[in-house]
N, C-alpha and C positions, 0 to 999 in steps of 0.2 A: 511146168518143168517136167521135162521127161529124164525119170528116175529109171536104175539098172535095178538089178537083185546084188544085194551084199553078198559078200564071201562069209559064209559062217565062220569056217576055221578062223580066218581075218579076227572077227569077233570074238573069239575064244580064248585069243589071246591074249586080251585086255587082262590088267589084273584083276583079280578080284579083290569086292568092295562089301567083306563082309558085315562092317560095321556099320552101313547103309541099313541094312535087316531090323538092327536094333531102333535104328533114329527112327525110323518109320512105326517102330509099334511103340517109341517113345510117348510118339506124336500125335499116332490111333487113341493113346489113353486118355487125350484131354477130351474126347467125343463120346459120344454114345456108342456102344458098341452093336446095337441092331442096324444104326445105321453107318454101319463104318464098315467099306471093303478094303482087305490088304491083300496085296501080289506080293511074292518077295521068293528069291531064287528059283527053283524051274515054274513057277507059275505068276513067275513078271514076265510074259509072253506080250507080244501084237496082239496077238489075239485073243489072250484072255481081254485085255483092256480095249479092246474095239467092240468086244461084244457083251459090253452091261452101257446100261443107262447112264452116262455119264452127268446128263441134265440133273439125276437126284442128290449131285455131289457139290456141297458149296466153297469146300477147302478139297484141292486136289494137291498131293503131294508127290515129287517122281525124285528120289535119290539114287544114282545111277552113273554112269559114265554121261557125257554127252561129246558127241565133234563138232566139229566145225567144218565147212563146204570142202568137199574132196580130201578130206584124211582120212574115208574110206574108201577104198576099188570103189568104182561104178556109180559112187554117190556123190553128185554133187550140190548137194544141199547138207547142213547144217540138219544132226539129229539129236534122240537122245536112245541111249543103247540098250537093251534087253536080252533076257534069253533067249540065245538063238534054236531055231527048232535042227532037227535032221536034217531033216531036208528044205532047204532054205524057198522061199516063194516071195511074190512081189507082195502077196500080202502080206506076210510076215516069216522075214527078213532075218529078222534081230535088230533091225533100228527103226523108229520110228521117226521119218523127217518131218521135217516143213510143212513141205505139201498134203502130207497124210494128217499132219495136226489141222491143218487147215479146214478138211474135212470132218474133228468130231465136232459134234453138237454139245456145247458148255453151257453152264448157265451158271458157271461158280463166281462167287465172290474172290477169291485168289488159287492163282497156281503155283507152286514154290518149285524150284529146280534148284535142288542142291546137288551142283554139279560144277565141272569147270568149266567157262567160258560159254554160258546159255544167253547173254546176252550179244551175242557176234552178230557180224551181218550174214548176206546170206549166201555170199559168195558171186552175186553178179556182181559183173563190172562196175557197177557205180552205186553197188550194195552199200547203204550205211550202218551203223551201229543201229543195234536193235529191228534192226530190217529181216531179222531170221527165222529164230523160234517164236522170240517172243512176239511180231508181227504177226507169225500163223497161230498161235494162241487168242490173241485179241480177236485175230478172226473169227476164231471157233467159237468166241463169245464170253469168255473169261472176264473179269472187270477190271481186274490188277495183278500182279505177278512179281514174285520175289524171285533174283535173278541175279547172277554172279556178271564182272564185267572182265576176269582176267582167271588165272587156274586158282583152284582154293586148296589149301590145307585140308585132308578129310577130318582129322578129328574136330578141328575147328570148326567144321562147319557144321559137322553135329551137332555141336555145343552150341553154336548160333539156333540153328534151325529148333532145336529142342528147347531150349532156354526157352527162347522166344513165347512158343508155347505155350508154357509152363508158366511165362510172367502174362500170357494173353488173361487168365482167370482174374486177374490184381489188375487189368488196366481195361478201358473201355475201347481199347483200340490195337489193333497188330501194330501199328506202327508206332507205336508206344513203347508196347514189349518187346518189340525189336530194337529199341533206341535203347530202351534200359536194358535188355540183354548186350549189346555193344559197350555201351556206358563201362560195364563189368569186365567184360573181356580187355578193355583197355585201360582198366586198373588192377588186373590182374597181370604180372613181370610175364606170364609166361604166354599171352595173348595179346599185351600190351600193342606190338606192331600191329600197323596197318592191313600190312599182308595177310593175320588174322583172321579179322574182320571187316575192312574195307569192301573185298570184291561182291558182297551184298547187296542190293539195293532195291527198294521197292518201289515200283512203278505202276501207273493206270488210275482210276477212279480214286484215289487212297482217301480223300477228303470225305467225300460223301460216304463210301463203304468201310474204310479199315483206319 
């Protein structure tokens, strides 16, 4: 698919997603810290994350805006957003689509996009669900990926994506600690609905890896 260059300003005017910074080095804590790299405000670029080894990473996490095919100028593909540079370039942008995920070389056990609507199609005509990001992920070579299917509450989904985490130490599986972090959030009045923690879901190899 032949991609434009984004509108930076476009990009700038997202809100900001400062509570994303936190979840992230929430999340950094359950690993080792020699082998754990974090981006987070003007150094979550394209290009920072294009140019490390991403094959030595086996949990990748991106907290962040994401779109959906053409609700950016010039994009029509389904991305997930970053900071944008000065001067904007086809390599980077400030969004990272489809087609450019397509391209990195993974080798993770899971990707988590806590974001809203990572799970869309991709915007061709007979685009299905999951036909978008999460398709050009798999391609890159990811095993499984946790992925929203509609817009998410951010703090909720902090609390999802971190909990999780947090209960991965106590159980032999993410898809465990995801159950029983949900489990909580829906006996909790104030996480109780669905809209919560429904838009989550994990997909890809989960039996044999997670």
């Amino acid at each position: 698919m032949v991609r434009g260059i984004a509108n930076s300003d476009e990009i700038r005017k997202m809100s900001n997603l400062p509570e994303t910074e936190e979840e992230l080095k929430l999340i950094s804590n359950n690993f080792d810290k020699q082998n754990t790299r974090l981006f987070t405000g003007k150094n979550f670029t394209e290009k920072n994350i294009k140019s490390i080894n991403l094959k030595k990473y086996k949990y990748i996490s991106f907290a962040s805006h994401a779109v959906i095919a053409n609700q950016i100028n010039n994009i029509l593909e389904p991305g997930i957003i970053f900071t944008p540079p000065v001067v904007a370039t086809k390599e980077d942008d400030g969004i990272l689509t489809s087609s450019e995920i397509e391209k990195l070389n993974l080798e993770s056990d899971i990707v988590i996009l806590s974001a809203c609507n990572t799970a869309s199609k991709d915007g061709s005509p007979n685009g299905e669900g999951l036909s978008g990001l999460v398709s050009s992920f798999f391609h890159a070579g990811t095993k499984s990926m946790l992925v929203t299917h509609w817009d998410v509450e951010t703090y909720s989904a902090v609390k999802l994506t971190t909990d999780s985490f947090e209960n991965f130490k106590n159980f032999k599986k993410l898809s465990h600690a995801i159950r029983e972090t949900k489990i909580s959030m829906i006996n909790n009045t104030e996480t109780a609905h669905p809209f919560f923690w429904a838009p989550f879901v994990l997909i890809g190899d989960v039996k044999n890896n997670l």
